[in-house]
C-alpha positions in Angstrom: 0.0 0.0 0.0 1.5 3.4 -0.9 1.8 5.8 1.8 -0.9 8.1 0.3 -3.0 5.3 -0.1 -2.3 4.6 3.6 -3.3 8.4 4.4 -6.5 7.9 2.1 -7.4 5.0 3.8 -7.1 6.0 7.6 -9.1 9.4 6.7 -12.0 8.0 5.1 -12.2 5.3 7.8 -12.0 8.2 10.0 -14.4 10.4 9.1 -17.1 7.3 8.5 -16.6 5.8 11.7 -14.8 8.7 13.8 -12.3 6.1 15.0 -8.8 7.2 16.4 -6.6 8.0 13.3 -3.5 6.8 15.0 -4.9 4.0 15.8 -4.8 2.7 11.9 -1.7 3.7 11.0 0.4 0.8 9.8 4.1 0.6 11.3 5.1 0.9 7.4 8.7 2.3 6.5 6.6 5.4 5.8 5.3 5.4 8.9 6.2 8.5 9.8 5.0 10.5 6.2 1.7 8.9 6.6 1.5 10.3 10.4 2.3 13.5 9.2 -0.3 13.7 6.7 -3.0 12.4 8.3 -2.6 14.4 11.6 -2.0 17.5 9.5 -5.5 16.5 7.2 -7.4 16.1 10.7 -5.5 19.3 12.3 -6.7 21.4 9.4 -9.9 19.4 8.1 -12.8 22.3 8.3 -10.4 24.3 6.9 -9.5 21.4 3.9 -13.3 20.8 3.5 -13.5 25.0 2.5 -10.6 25.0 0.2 -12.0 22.0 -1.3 -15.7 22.7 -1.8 -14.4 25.8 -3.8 -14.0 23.7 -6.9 -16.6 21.2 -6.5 -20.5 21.3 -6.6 -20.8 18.8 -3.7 -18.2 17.6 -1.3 -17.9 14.1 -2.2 -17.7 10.9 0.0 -16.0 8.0 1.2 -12.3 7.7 -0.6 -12.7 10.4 -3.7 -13.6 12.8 -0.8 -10.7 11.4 1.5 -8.6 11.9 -1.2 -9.5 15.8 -1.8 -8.7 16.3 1.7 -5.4 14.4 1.9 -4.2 16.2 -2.2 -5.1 19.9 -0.6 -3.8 19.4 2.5 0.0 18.4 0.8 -0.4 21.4 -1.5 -1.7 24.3 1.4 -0.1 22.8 4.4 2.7 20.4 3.5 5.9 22.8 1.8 8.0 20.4 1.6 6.4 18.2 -0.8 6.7 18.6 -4.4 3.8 20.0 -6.3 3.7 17.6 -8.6 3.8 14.7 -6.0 0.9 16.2 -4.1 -0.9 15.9 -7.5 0.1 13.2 -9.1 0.6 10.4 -6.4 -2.6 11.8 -4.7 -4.6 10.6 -8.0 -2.0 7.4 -8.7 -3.5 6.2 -4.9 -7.5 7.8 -5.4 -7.4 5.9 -8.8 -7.0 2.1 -6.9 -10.2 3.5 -5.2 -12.3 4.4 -8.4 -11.0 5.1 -11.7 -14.0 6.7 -12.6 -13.8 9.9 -9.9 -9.8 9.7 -10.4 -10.3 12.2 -12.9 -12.3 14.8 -10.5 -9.6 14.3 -8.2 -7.0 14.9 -10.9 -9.3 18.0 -12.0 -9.6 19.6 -8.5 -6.7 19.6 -7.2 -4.6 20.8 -10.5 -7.0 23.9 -10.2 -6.4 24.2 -6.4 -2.5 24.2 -6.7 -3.2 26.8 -10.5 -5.0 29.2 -7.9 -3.6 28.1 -4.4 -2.2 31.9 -4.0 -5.9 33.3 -4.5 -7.1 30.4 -1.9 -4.7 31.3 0.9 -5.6 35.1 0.3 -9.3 34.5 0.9 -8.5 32.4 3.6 -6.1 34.7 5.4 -9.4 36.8 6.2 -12.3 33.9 7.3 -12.5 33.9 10.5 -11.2 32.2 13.2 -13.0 29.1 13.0 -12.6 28.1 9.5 -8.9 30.0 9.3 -6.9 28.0 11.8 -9.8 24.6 11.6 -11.5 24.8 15.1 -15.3 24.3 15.7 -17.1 27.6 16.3 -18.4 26.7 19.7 -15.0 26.4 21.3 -13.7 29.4 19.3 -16.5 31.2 20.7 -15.4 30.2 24.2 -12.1 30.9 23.9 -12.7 34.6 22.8 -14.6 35.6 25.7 -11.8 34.1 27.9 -8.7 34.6 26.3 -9.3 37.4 23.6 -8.7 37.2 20.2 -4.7 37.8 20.0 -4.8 34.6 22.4 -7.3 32.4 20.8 -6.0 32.7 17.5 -2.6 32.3 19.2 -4.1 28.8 20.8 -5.2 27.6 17.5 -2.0 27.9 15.6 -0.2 26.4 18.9 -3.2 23.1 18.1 -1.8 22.9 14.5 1.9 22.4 14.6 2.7 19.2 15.4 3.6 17.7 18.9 7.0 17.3 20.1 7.2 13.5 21.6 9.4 13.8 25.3 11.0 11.1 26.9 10.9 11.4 30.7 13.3 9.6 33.0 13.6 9.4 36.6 16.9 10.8 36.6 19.3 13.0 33.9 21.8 9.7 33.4 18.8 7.7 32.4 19.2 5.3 35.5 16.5 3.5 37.1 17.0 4.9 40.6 14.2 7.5 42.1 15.6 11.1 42.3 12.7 12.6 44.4 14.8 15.6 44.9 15.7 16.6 41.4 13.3 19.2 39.8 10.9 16.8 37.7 10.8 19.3 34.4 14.0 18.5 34.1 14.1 14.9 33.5 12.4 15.3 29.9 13.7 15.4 27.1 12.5 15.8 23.2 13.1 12.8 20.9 14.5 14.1 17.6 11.9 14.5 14.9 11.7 11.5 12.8 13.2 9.0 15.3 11.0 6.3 16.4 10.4 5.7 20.4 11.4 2.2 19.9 14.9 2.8 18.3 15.7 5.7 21.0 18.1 4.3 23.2 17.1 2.7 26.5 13.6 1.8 25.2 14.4 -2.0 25.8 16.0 -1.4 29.0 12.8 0.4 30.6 15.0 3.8 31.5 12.5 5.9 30.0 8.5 6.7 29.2 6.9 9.1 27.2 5.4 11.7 28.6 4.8 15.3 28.5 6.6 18.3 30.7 3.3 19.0 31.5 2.6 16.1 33.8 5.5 17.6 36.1 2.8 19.8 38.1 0.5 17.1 38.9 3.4 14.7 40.0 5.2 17.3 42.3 1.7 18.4 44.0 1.5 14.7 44.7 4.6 14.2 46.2 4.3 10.4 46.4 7.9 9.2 48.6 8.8 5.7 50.2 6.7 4.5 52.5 3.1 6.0 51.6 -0.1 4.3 49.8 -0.5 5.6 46.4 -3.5 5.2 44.2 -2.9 6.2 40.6 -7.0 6.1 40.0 -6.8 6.6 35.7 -3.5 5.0 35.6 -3.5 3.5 31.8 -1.7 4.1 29.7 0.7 4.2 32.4 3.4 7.4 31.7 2.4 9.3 35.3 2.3 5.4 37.0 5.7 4.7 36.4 6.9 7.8 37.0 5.4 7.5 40.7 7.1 4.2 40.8 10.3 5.7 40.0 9.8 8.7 42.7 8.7 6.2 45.3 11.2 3.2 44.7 10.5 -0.2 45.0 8.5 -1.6 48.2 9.9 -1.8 51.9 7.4 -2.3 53.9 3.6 -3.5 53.6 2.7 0.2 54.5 4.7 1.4 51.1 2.4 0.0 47.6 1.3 1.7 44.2 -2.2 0.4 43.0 -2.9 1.7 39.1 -6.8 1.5 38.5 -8.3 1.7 35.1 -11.8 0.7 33.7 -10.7 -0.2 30.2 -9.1 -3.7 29.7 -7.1 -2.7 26.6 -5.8 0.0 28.3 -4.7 -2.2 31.3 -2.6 -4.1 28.7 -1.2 -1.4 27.5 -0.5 -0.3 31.3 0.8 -3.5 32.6 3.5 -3.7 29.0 4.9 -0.2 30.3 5.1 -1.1 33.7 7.0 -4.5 32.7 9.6 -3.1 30.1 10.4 -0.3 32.9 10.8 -2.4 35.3 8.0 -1.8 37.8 6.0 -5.2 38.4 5.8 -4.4 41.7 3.3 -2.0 40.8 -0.2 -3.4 41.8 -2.5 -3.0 38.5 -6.3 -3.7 38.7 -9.8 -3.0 36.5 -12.4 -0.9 38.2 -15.3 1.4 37.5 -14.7 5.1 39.9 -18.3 5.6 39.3 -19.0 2.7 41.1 -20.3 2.9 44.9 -17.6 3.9 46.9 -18.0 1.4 49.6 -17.0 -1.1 47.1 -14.0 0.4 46.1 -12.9 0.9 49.5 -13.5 -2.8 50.4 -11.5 -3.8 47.5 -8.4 -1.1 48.0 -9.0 0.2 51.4 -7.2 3.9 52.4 -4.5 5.9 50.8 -2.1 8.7 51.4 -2.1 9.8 48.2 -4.6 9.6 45.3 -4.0 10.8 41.8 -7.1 11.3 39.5 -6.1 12.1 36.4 -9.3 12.6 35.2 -11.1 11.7 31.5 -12.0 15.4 30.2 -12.6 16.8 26.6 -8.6 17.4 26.0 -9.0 20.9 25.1 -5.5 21.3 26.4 -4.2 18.6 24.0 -5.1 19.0 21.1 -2.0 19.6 19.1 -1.3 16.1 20.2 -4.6 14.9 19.6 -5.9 16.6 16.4 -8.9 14.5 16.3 -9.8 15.6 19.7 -11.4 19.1 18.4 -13.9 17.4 16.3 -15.8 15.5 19.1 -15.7 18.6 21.2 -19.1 19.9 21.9 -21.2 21.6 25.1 -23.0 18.1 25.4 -20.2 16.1 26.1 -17.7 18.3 27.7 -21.4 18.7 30.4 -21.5 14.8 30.9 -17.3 14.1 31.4 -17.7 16.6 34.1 -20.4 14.7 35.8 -18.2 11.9 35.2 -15.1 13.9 37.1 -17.2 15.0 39.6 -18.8 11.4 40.6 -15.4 10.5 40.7 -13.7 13.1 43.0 -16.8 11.9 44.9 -16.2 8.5 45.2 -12.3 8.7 45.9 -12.2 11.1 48.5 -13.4 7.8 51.4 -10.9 6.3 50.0 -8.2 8.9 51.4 -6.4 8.4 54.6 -6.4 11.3 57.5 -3.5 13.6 56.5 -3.7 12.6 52.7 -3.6 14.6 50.1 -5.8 14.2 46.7 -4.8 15.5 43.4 -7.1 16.0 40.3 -5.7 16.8 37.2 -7.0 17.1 33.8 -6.1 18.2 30.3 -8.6 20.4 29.6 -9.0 24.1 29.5 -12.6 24.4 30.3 -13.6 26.0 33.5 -16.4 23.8 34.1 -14.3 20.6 34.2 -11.4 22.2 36.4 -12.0 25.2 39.1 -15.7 24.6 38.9 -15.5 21.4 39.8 -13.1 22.3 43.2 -15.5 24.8 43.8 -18.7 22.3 43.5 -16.5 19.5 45.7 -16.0 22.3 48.6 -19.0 23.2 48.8 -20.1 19.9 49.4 -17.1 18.9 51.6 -16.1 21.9 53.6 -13.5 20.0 55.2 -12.1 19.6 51.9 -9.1 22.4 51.4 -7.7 23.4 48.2 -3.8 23.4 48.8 -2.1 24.3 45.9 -3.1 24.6 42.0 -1.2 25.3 39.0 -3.1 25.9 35.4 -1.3 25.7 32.2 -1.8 27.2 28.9 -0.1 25.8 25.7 0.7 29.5 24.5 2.2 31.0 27.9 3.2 27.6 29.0 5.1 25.8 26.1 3.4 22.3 27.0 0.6 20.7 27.3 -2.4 22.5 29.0 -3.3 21.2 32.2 -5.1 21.6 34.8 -3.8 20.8 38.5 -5.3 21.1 42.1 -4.2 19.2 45.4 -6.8 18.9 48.0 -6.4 17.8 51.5 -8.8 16.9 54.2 -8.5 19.0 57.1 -8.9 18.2 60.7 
């Protein structure tokens, strides 16, 4: 399968289905073209779709209209491919689809690239929305909290492409916890093009990857030897090992990391990073935190520390998740903050006297961070709000996250 072909593939299966995109890449020698152009297709999709339907009558579907979106995208948003291999290998691969709408492939995008000056000219003043590819509805939210300069700043941050960081518990790469050392500097950027598997020390365990941004939750939590830990959404497992790696290997029966997650696919995935770094000891188990939370105490009993890294709409990710943008809406973002909230619920029996809880997220919105501190107080005056750090891709340079540790006070 050419790598175009590839990108055709994974974009009509993605926009039929809404499946994860990277989830159907192949681990092809072109791995690594075929990632670029279909997260840069997703990333800049609405905008695609309005370039495109310039020169037809009706968008088409399935793979002639995959491959409209996938041609455009190499000739507005990919420079470094050739014009003529944007063209001509983008109706070489639309052609094993249907030679019969090859030829409006091969018609459209000629007369894109003829007038492609013209296109980004009226583009340059749409607004936001269509501009940088962002639904309105979050656009719209943005403005009234960040201002234009900021939004627009946001959404150009969303479509450059994600630096992949390797975090290790210490800067010689050594297996030993360093709960000293300033976490945000223990990652490090894997050079474009290189894949995780060939960096060195993948096979060894000595590193995960992981964003800078999951520094702040990891520091609030200040897991150390000899405490409980409960890493509550643990899969796929980056922030567990890390708390492995800060707390050191078991000494006593007081001293254990439990790793929750509902999902059993994601277990796997958890329980492969915990084995290739090294971390068995690490307890790892499936269960529901909406459940009721006498249940999940009988099963776990109390800890001194609980990290809830909560599900949330990922409006702070989503250079790294492109496809992310596209399932946003007030709807959903409404019930995974009825989800958070059920949970911060249920965990907080499960926290020893003199523990601290910390709830993070990825998201931006309001309503699925401070709000929900704010609702959980309310309800649990006891509750105190210790510490809490927000960041925001465009002052930040990371992910966004939100962070907030809450203790129980006497």
């Amino acid at each position: 399968m050419s790598s175009r072909r590839e990108a055709i593939f994974v974009i009509t299966n993605w926009l039929q289905t809404k499946s994860f995109p990277d989830r159907l890449i192949s681990n092809s020698s072109d791995r690594a073209f075929v990632t670029d152009l279909v997260y840069t297709t997703v990333r800049r999709y609405r905008t695609l779709d309005w370039a495109v339907r310039k020169f037809v009558k009706k968008m088409p579907q399935g793979e002639t209209g995959a491959a409209l979106l996938t041609g455009a995208c190499q000739i507005l948003f990919m420079p470094d491919v050739a014009d003529y291999a944007a063209v001509n290998e983008s109706v070489e691969a639309a052609k094993i689809a249907s030679q019969k709408t090859a030829g409006l492939v091969n018609g459209v995008l000629r007369n894109l690239l003829r007038q492609r000056d013209a296109v980004l000219a009226d583009l340059a003043v749409q607004p936001i929305g269509i501009r940088l590819s962002h639904p309105d509805a979050l656009v719209t939210r943005w403005l009234e909290r960040f201002g234009a300069a900021e939004t627009a700043a946001l959404c150009e941050w969303n479509n450059t492409p994600a630096e992949t960081f390797l975090a290790y518990p210490s800067p010689a790469a050594t297996l030993s916890p360093s709960p000293a050392q300033p976490l945000e500097s223990l990652f490090t950027p894997l050079p474009r093009g290189t894949r995780v598997e060939d960096a060195p020390g993948y096979a060894e365990g000595t590193f995960i990857v992981q964003d800078p941004a999951t520094a702040a939750s990891l520091e609030l939590l200040d897991a150390r030897l000899g405490l409980r830990v409960l890493d509550a959404c643990a899969a796929p497992g980056g922030k567990t090992v890390q708390i492995a790696w800060r707390m050191g290997p078991p000494t006593s029966e007081n001293h254990a990391l439990v790793a929750l997650d509902l999902h059993d696919d994601r277990l796997a995935t958890l329980r492969t990073n915990l084995e290739r770094t090294r971390q068995t000891w690490v307890t790892t188990a499936k269960a529901d935190l909406t459940d009721d939370p006498q249940s999940l105490w009988e099963r776990f009993g109390l800890f001194d520390r609980i990290l809830l890294d909560a599900p949330c709409s990922n409006t702070g990710v989503l250079r790294r998740r492109p496809d992310a943008r596209w399932r946003w809406t007030t709807k959903r973002m409404k019930q995974l903050a009825a989800t958070q909230f059920q949970m911060l619920e249920n965990l907080l029996p499960l926290l020893a006297p003199g523990g601290r809880l910390v709830y993070s997220t990825c998201s931006l919105e309001q309503e699925e961070n401070r709000r929900q501190i704010t609702l959980l107080r309310k309800d649990h005056p006891e509750i105190a709000c210790v510490a809490v750090e927000e960041r925001i891709p465009t002052r930040s340079k990371t992910d966004g996250a939100f962070v907030c540790a809450l203790e129980c006070q006497p």
